[in-house]
C-alpha positions as CSV (number, residue, x, y, z in Angstrom):
1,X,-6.0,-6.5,8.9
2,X,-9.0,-8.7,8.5
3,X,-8.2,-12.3,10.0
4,X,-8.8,-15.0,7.4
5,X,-10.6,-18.5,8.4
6,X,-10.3,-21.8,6.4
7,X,-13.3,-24.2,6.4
8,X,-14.1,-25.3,10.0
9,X,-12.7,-22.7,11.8
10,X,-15.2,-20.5,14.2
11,X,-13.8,-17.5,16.0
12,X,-14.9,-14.6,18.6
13,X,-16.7,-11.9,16.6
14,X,-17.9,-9.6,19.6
15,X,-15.8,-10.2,21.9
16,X,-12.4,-9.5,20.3
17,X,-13.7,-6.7,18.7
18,X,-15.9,-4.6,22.0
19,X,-18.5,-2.2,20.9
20,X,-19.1,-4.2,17.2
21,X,-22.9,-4.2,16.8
22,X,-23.4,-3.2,13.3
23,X,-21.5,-5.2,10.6
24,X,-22.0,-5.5,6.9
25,X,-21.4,-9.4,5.6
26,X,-20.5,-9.1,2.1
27,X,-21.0,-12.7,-0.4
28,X,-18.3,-12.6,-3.8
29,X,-17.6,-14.6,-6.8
30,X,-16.7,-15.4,-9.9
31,X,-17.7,-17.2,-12.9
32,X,-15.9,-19.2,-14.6
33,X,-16.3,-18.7,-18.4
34,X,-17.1,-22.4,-20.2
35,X,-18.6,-23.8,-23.6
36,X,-22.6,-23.3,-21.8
37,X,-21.7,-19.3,-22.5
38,X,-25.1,-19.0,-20.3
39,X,-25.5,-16.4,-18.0
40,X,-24.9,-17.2,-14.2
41,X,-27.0,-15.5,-11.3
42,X,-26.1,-16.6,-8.1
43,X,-28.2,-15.0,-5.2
44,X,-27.4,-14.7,-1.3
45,X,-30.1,-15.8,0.9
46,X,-30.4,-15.7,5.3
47,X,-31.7,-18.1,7.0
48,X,-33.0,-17.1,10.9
49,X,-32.8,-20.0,13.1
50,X,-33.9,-20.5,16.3
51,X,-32.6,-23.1,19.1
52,X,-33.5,-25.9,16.9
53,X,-31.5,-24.8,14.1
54,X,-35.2,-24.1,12.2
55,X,-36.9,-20.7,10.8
56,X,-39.4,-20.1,13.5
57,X,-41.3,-18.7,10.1
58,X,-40.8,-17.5,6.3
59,X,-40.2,-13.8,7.8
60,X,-37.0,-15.8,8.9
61,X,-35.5,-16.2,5.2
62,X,-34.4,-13.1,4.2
63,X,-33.5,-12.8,0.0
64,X,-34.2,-10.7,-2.9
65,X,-38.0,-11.4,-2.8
66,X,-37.7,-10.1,0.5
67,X,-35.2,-8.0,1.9
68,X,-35.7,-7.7,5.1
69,X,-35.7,-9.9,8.7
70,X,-35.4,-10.2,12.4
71,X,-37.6,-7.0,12.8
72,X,-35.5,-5.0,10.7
73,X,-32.2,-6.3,12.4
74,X,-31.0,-8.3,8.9
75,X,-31.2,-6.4,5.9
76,X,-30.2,-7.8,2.2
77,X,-29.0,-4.5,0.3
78,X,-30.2,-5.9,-3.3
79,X,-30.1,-8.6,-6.0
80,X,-26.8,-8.3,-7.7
81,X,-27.8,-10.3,-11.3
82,X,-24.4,-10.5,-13.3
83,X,-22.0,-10.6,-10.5
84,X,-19.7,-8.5,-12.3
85,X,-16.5,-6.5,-11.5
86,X,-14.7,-6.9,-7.9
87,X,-15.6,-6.8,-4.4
88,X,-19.0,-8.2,-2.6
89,X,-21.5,-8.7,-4.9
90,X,-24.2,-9.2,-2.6
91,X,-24.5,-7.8,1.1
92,X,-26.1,-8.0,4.2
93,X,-26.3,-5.4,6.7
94,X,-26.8,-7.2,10.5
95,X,-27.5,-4.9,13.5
96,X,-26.1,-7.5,15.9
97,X,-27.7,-6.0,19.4
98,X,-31.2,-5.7,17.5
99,X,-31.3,-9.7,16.2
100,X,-34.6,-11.0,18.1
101,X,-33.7,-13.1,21.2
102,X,-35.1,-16.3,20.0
103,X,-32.9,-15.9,16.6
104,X,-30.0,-18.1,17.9
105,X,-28.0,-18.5,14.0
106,X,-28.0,-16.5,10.9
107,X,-26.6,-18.6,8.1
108,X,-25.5,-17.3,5.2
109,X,-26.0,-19.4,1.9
110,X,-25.3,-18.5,-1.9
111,X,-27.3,-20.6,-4.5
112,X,-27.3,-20.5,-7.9
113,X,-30.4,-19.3,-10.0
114,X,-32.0,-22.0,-11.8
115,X,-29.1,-23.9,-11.5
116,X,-30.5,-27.1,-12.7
117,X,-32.7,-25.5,-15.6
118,X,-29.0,-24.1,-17.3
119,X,-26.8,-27.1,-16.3
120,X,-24.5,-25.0,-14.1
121,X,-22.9,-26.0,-10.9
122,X,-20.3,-24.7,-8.3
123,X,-17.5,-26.3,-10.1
124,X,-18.3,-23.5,-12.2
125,X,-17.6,-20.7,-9.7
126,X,-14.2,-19.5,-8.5
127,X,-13.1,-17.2,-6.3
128,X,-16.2,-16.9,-3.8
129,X,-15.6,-15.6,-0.2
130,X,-17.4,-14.4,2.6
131,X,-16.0,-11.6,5.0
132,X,-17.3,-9.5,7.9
133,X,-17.0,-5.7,7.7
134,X,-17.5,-3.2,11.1
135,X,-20.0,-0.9,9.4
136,X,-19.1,1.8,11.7
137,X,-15.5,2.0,10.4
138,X,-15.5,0.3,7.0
139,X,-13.0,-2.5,8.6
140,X,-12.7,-6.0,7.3
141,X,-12.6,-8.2,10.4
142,X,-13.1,-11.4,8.9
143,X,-12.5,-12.8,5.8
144,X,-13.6,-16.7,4.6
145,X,-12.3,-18.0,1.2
146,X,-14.0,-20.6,0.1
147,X,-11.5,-21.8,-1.8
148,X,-12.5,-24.9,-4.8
149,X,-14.0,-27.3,-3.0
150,X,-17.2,-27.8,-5.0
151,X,-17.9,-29.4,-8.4
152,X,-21.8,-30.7,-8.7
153,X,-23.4,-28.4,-5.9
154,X,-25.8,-25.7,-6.6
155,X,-25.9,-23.8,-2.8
156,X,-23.6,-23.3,-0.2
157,X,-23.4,-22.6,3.5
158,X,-20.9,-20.1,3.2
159,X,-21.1,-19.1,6.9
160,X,-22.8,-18.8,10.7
161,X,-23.3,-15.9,12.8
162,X,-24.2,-17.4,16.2
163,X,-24.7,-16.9,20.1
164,X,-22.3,-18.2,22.4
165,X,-22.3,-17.2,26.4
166,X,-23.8,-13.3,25.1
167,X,-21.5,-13.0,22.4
168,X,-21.5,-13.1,18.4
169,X,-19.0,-15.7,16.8
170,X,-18.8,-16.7,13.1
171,X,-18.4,-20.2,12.0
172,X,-16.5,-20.7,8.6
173,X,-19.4,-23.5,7.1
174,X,-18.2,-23.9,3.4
175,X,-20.8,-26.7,3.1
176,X,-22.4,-27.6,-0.5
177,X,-25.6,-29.0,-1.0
178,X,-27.0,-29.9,-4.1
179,X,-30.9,-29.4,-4.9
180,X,-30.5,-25.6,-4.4
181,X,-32.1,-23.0,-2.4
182,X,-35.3,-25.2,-2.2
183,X,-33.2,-27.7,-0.7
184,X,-31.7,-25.7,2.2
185,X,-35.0,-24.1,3.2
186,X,-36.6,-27.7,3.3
187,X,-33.5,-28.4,5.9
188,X,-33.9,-25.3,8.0
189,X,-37.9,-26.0,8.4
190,X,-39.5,-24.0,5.5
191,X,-42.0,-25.3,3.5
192,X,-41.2,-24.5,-0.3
């Protein structure tokens, strides 16, 4: 049984679960249906950060433009456009002994597509999580529900994978920002 974080909350990934090196980190989420009746497309994005919680370069921002990061360590598995029916709709496979030494965080964000151009918000979403899944046995180890926290923003930091004494944790972020994926990249050193 997968064990379930609230916002905050940062626990052991490798080291309560020895021999985890390949996991699968799958984004979800609903839209609510309103008066708009536009379409939403919300994305998941990785950020690579070194020591200085900045992308050493743009090959350190992996989305659906580009697929692929940490020499081949981080892959995204595809741009998921409707979000529709259950489960992850977006995920990203992480081979955790391959991640490049100087990659110190991987932060996963979702964002909404033009969020600004359509007038839609994360008050608008419901129901999106964040979990961690042992690829090797199709486990859920952690699971984050990000529960309703958000009216006006248009990205989130769902969560962190980071290094701590030669072990993997995950940090439960649940932060909103609003200005989008532009905005977040700006923070985490990218020029956009």
């Amino acid at each position: 049984m997968a064990l379930s974080l609230s916002k905050g909350q940062k626990v052991d990934l490798t080291k309560t679960n020895p021999g985890l090196t390949k996991v699968l980190v799958g984004l979800g989420w609903d839209t609510n249906r309103y008066d708009g009746g536009g379409d939403f497309d919300l994305d998941a994005s990785v950020f690579l950060l070194d020591s200085t919680g900045r992308c050493a370069s743009e090959r350190d921002f992996v989305f659906y433009n580009q697929l692929e990061g940490g020499n081949g360590s981080v892959v995204h598995t595809g741009d998921n456009r409707t979000g529709e029916g259950d489960g992850d709709d977006e995920q990203i496979k992480v081979d955790l002994a391959n991640v490049p030494a100087s990659v110190e965080k991987i932060s996963f964000v979702i964002t909404i597509h033009d969020a600004n151009e359509r007038s839609q918000n994360f008050g608008q979403v419901s129901n999106a999580f964040c979990r961690i899944v042992n690829e090797a046995t199709n486990e859920e180890v952690i699971r984050y529900d990000l529960g309703e926290d958000f009216s006006i923003e248009t990205a989130i930091i769902a969560g962190d994978l980071y290094r701590h004494n030669g072990e993997w944790k995950f940090s439960a972020v649940g932060a909103g920002y609003q200005g989008g994926l532009g905005r977040i990249a700006t923070d985490f050193g990218l020029d956009v």
